[in-house]
Structures are given as C-alpha cells and as structure tokens.
Biopython code that builds the backbone (N, CA, C, O; Angstrom):
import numpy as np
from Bio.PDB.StructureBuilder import StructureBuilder

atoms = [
    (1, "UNK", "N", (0.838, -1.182, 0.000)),
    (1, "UNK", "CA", (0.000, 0.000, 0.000)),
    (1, "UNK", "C", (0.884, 1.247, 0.000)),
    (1, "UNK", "O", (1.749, 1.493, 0.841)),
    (2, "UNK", "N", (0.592, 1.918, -0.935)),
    (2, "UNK", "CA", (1.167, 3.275, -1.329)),
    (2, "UNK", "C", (0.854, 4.393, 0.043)),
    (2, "UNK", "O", (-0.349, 4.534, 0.264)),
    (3, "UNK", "N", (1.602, 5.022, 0.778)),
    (3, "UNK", "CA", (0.843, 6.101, 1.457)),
    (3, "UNK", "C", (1.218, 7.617, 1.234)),
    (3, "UNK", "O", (2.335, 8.132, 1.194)),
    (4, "UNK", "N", (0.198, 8.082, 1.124)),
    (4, "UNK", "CA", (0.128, 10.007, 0.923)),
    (4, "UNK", "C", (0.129, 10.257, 2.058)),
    (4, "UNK", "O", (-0.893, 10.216, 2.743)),
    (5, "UNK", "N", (1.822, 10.719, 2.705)),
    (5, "UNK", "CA", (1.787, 11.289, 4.116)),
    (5, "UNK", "C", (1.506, 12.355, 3.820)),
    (5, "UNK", "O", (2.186, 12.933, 2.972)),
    (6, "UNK", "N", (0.240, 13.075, 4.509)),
    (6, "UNK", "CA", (-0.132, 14.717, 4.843)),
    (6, "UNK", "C", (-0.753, 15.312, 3.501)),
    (6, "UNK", "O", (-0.749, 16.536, 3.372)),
    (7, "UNK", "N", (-1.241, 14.576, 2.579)),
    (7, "UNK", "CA", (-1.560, 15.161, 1.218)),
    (7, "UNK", "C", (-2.885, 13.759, 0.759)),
    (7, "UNK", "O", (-2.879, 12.543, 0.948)),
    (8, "UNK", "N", (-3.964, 14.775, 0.055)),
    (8, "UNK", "CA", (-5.296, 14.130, -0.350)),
    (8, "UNK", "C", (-5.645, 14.460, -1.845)),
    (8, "UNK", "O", (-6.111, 15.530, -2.239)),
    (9, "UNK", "N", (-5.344, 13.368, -2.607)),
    (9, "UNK", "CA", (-5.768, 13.722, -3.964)),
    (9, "UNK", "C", (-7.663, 14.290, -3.953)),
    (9, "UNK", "O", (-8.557, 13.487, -3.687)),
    (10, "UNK", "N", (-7.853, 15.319, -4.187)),
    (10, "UNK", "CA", (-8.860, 16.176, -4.615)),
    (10, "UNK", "C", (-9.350, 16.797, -6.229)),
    (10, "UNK", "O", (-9.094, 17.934, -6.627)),
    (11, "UNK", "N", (-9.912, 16.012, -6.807)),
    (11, "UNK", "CA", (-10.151, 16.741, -8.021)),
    (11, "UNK", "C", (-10.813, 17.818, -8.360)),
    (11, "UNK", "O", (-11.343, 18.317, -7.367)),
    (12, "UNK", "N", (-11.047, 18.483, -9.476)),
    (12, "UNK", "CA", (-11.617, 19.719, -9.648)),
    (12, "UNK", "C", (-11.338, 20.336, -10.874)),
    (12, "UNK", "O", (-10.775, 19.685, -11.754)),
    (13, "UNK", "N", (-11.632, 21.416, -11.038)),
    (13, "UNK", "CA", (-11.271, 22.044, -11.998)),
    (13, "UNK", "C", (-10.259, 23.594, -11.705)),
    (13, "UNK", "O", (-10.660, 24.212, -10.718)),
    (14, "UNK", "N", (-9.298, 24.111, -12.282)),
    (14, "UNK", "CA", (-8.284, 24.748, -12.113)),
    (14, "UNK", "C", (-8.530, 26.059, -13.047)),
    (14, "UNK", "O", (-8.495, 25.976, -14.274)),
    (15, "UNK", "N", (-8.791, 27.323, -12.328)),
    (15, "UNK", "CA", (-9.277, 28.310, -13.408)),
    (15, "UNK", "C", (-8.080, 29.706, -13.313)),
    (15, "UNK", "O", (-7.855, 30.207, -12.211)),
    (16, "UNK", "N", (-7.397, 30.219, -14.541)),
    (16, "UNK", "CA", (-6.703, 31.694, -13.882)),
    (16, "UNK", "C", (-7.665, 32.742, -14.820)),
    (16, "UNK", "O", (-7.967, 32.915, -16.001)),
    (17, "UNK", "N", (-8.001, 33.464, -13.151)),
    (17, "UNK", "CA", (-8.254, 34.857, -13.885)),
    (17, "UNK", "C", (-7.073, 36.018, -14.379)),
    (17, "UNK", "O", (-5.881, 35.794, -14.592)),
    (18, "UNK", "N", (-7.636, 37.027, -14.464)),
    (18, "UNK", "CA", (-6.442, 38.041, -14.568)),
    (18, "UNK", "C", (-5.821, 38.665, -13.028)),
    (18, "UNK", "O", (-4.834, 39.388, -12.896)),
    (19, "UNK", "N", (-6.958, 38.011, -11.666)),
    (19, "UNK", "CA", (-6.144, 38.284, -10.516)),
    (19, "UNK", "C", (-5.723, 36.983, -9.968)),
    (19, "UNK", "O", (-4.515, 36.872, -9.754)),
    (20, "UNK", "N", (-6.369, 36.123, -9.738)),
    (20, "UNK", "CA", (-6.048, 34.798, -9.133)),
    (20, "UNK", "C", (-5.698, 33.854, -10.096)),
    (20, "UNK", "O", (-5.369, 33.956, -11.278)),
    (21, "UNK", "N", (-5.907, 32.471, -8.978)),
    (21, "UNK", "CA", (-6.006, 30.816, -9.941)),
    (21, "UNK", "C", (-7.043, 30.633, -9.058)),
    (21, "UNK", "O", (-7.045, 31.120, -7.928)),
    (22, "UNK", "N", (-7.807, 30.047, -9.455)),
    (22, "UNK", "CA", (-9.175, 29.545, -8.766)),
    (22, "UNK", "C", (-9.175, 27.500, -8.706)),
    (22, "UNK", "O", (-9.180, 26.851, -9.752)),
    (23, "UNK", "N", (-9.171, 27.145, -7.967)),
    (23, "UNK", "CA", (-9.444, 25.771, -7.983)),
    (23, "UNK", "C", (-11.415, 25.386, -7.027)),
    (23, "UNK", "O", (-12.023, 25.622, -5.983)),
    (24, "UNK", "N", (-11.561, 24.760, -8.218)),
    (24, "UNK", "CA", (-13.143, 23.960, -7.363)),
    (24, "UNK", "C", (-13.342, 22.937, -7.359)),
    (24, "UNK", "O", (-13.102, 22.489, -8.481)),
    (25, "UNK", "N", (-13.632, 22.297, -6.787)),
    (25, "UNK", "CA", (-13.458, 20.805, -5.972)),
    (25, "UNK", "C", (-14.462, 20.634, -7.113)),
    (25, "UNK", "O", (-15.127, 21.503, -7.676)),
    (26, "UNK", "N", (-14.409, 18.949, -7.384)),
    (26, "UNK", "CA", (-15.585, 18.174, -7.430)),
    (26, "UNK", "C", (-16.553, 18.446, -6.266)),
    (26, "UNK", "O", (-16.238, 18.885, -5.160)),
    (27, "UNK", "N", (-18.156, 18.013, -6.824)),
    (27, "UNK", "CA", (-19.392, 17.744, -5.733)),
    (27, "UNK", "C", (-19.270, 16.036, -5.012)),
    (27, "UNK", "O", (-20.005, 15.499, -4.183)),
    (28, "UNK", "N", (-17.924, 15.461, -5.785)),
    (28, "UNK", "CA", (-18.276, 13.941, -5.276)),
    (28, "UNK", "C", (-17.259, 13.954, -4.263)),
    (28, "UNK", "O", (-17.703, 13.354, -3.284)),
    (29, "UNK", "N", (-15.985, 14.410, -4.041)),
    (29, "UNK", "CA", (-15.240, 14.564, -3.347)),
    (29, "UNK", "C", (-15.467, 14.561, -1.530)),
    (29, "UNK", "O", (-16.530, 14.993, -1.085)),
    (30, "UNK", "N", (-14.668, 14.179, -0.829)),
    (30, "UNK", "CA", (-15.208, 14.435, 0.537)),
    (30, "UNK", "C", (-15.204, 15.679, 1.335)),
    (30, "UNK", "O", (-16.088, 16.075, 2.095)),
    (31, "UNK", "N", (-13.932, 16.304, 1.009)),
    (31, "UNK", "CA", (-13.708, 17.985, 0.761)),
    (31, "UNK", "C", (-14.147, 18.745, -0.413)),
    (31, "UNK", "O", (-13.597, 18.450, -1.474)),
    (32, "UNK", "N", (-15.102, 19.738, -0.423)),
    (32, "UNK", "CA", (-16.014, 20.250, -1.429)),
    (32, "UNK", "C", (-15.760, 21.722, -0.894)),
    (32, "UNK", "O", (-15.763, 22.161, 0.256)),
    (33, "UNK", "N", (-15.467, 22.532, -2.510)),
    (33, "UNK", "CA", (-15.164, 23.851, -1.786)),
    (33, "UNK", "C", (-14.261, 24.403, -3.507)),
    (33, "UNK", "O", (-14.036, 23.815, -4.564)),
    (34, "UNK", "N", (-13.944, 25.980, -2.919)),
    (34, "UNK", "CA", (-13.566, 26.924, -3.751)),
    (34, "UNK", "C", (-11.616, 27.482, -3.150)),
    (34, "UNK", "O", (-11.336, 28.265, -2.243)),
    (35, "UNK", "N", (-10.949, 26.954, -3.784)),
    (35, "UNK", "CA", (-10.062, 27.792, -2.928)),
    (35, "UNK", "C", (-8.979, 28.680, -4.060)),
    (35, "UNK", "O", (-8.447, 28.125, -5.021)),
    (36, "UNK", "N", (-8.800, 30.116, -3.722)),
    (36, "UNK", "CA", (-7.978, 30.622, -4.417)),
    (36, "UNK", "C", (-6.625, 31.191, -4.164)),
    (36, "UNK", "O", (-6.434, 31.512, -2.991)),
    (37, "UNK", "N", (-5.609, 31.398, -5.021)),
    (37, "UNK", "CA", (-3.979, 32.126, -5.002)),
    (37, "UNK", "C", (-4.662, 33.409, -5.771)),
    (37, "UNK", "O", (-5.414, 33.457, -6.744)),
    (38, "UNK", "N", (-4.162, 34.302, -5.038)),
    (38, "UNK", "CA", (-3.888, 35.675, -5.854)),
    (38, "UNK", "C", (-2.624, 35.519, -6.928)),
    (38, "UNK", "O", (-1.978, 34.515, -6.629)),
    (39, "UNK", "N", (-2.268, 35.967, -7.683)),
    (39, "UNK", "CA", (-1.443, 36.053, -8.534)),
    (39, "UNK", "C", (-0.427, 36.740, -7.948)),
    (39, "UNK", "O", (0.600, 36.067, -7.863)),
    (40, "UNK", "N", (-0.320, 38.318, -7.328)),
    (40, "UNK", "CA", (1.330, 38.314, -7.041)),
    (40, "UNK", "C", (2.056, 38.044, -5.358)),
    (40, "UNK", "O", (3.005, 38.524, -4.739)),
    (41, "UNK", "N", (0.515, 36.525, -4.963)),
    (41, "UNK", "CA", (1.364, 35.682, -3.990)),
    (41, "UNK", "C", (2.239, 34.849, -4.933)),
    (41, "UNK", "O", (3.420, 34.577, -4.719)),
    (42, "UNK", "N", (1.563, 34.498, -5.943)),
    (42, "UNK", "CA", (2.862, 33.449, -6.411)),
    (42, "UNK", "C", (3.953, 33.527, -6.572)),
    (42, "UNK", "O", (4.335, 34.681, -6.766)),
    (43, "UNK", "N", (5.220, 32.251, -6.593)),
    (43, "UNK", "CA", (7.027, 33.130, -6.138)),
    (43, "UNK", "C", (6.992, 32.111, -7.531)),
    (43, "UNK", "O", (8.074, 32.321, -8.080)),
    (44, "UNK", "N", (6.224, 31.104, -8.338)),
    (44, "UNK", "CA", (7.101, 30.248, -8.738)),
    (44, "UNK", "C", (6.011, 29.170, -9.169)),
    (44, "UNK", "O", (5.300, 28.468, -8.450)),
    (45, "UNK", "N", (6.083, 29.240, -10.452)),
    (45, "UNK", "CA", (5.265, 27.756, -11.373)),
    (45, "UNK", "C", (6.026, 26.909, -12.036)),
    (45, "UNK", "O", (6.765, 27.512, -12.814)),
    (46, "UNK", "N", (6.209, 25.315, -12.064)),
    (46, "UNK", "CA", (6.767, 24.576, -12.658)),
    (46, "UNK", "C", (5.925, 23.405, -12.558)),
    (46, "UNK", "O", (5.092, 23.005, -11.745)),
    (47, "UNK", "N", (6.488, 22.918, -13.819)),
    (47, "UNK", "CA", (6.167, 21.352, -14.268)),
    (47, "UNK", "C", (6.732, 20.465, -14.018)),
    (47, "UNK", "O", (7.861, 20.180, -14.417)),
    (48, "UNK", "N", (5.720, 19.571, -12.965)),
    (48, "UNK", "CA", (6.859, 18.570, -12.459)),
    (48, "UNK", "C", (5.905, 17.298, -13.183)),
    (48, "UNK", "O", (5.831, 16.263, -12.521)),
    (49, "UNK", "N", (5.157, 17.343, -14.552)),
    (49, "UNK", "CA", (5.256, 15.941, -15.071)),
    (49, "UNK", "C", (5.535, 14.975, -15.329)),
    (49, "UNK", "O", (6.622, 14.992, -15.906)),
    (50, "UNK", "N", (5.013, 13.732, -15.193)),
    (50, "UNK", "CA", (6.173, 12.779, -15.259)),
    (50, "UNK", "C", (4.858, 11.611, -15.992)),
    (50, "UNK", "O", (3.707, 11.570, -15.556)),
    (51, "UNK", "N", (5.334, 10.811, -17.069)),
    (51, "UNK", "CA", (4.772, 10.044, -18.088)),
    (51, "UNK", "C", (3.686, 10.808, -18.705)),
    (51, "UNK", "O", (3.946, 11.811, -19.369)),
    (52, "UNK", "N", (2.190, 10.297, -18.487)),
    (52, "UNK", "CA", (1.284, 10.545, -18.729)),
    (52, "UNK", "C", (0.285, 12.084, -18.286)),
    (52, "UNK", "O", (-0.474, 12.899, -18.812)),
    (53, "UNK", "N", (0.999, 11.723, -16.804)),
    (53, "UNK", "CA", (0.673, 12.412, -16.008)),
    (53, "UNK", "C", (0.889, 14.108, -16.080)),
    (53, "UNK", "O", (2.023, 14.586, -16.061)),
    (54, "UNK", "N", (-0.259, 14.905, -16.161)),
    (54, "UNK", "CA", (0.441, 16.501, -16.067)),
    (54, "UNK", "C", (0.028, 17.165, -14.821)),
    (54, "UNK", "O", (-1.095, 17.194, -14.316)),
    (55, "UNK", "N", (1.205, 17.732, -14.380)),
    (55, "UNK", "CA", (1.063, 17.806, -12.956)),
    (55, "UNK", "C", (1.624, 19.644, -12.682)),
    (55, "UNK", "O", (2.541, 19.874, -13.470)),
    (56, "UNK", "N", (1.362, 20.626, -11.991)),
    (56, "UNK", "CA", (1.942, 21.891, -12.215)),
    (56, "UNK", "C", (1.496, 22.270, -10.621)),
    (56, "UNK", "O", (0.449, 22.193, -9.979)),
    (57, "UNK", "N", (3.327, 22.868, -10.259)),
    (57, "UNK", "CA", (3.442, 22.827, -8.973)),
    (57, "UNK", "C", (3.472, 24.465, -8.410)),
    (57, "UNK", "O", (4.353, 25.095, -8.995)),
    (58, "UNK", "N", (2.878, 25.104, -7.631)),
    (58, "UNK", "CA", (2.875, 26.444, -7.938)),
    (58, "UNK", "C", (3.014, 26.937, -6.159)),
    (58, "UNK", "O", (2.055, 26.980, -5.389)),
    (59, "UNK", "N", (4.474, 27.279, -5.792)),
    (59, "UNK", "CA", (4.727, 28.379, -4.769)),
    (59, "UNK", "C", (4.296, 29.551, -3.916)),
    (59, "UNK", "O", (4.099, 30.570, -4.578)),
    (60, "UNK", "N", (4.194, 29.609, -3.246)),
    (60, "UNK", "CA", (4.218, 30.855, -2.721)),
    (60, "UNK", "C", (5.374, 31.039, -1.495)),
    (60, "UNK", "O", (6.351, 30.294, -1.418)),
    (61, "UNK", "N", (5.162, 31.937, -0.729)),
    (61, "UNK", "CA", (6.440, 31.898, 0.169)),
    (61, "UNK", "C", (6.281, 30.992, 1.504)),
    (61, "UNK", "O", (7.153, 30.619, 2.288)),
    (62, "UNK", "N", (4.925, 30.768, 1.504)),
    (62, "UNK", "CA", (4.733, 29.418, 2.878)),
    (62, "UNK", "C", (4.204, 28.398, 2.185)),
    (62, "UNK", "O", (4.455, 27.244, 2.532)),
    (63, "UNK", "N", (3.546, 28.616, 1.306)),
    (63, "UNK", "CA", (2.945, 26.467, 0.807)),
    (63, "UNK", "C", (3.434, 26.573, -0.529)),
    (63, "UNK", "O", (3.875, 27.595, -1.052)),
    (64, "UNK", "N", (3.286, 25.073, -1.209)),
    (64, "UNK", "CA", (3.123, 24.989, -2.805)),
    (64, "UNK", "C", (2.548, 23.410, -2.330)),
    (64, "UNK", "O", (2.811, 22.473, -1.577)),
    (65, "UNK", "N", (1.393, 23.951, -3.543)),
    (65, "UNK", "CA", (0.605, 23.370, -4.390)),
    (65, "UNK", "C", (0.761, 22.625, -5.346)),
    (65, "UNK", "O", (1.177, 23.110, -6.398)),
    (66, "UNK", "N", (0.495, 21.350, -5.258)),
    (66, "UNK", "CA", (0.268, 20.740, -6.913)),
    (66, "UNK", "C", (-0.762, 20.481, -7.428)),
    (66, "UNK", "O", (-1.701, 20.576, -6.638)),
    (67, "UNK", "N", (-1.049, 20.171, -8.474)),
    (67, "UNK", "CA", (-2.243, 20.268, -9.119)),
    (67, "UNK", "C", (-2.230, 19.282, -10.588)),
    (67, "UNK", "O", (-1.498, 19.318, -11.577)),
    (68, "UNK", "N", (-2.986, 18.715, -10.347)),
    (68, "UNK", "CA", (-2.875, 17.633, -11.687)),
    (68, "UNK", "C", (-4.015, 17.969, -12.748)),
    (68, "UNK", "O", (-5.205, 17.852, -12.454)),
    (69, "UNK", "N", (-3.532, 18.440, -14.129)),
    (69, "UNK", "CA", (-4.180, 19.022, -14.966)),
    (69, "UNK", "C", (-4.483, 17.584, -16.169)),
    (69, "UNK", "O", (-3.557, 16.891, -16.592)),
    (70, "UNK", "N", (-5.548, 17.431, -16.448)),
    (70, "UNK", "CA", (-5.300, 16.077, -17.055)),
    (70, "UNK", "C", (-5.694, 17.199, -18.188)),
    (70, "UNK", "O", (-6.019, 18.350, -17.897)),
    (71, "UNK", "N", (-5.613, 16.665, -19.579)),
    (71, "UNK", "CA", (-6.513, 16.982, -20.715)),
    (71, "UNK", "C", (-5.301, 18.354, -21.320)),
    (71, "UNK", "O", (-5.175, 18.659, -22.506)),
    (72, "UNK", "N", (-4.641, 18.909, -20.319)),
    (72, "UNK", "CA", (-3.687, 19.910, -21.196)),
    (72, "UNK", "C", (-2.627, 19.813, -22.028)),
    (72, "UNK", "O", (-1.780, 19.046, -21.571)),
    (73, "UNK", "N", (-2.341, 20.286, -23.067)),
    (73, "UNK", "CA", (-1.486, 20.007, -23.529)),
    (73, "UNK", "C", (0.266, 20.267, -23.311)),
    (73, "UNK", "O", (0.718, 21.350, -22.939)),
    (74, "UNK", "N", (1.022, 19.195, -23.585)),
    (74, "UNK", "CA", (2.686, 20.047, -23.047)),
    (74, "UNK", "C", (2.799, 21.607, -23.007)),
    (74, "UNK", "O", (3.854, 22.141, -22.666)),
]
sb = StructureBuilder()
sb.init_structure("model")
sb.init_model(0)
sb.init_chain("A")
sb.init_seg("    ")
for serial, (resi, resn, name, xyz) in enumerate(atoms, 1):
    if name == "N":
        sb.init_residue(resn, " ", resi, " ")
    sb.init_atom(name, np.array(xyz, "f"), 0.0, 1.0, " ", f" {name:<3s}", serial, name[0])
structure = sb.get_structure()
C-alpha cells in the first residue's frame, strides 16, 4: 500500500483569472469547496510531469501546491 503522508488527492477544476487561480473541488469529493492564489502571492510555477501524467506545482512563500491538470497540452 502506497501512502500520501499529509496530502489528499482532490479533483476539480483549475481556473486563472487576470487576478487569481481559482481551484473547485468536485461535488463527489469528501472535501467540497472553492479555494484561491492571488497572482502576485505566487514566487514560482513549474512542471513537475512525469509520463502521462500533467502535474503543475505552484509556490508561494509558505505552501506549494500541486495540481494535476489532465486533458492539457505540453
């Protein structure tokens, strides 16, 4: 058995405006909800993809975030 110490895969959808990034949960999820980054909290976006998988990891000066974008292109 694989374990996710301290981290819960959550799906959703991933939106940037011209001030934030907006993430919204799925309704099937057990955590359901809206949560946003302002844009000049962010220190730092990168791609940490790996096979199939697209994955985009995004900073600020106390957390980073990952976020798995399926359907985007390289």
């Amino acid at each position: 058995m694989v374990r996710m110490q301290g981290s819960e895969a959550i799906g959703g959808q991933l939106h940037v405006t011209n001030y934030r990034l907006v993430f919204c949960s799925h309704f099937a999820n057990r955590a359901t909800g809206r949560f946003t980054i302002f844009l000049p909290v962010i220190s730092g976006v990168r791609d940490t993809s790996w096979g199939i998988k697209r994955q985009i990891e995004v900073s600020t000066r106390t957390h980073q975030f990952t976020f798995v974008a399926w359907g985007s292109p390289r």
